[in-house]
N, C-alpha and C positions, 0 to 999 in steps of 0.2 A: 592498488586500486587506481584506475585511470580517471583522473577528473572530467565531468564531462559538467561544465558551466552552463554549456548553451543549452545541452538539455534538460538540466534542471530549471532555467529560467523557463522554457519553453514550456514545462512541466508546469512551472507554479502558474504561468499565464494563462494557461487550459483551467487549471483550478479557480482561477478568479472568473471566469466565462463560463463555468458548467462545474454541475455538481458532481457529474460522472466522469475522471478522465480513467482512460482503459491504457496500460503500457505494452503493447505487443509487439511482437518480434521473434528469429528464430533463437532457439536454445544456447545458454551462455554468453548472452548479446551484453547481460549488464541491465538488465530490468530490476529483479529484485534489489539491486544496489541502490541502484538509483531509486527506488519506494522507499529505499532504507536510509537517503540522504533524507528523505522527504518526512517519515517516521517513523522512529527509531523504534528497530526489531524490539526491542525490551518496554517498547509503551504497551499501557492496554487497549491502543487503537490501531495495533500491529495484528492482524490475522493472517497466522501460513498456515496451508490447506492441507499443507503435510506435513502438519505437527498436530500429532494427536491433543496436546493442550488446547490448541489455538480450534479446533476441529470440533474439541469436548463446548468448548466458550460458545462456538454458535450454532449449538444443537438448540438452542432457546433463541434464534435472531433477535427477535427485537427486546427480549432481555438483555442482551449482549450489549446489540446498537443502539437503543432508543437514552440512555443515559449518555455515549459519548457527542463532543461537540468537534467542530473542526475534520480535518481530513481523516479517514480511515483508508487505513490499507488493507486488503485482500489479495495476499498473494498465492500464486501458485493454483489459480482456479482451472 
């Protein structure tokens, strides 16, 4: 994994500024990584759009979300 500092702080500075940041870019750029520096695949405020688990979780959104606090991740939208 290639550390990338600047854009993680860039990252968490958007988060302190807005409740929505979006990570975009062409395929294989190092997005999902970097979501994943930010929260960790294995919490329950990790959502991948292409894992049928993660997928099953927010067939009920605000079941899902209305109990987490802090950053959620949605990837792979």
């Amino acid at each position: 994994m290639i550390e990338r500092p600047l854009w993680l702080a860039a990252i968490r500075a958007a988060l302190k500024r807005s409740r929505v940041v979006a990570l975009i870019g062409p395929r294989q750029a190092g997005k999902t990584t970097l979501a994943r520096q930010i929260v960790p695949a294995d919490s329950p405020k990790y959502f991948d759009l292409e894992d049928p688990a993660s997928l099953a979780r927010l067939s009920e959104p605000m079941t899902a979300l209305a109990p987490l606090k802090g950053v959620v991740v949605i990837d792979e939208i």
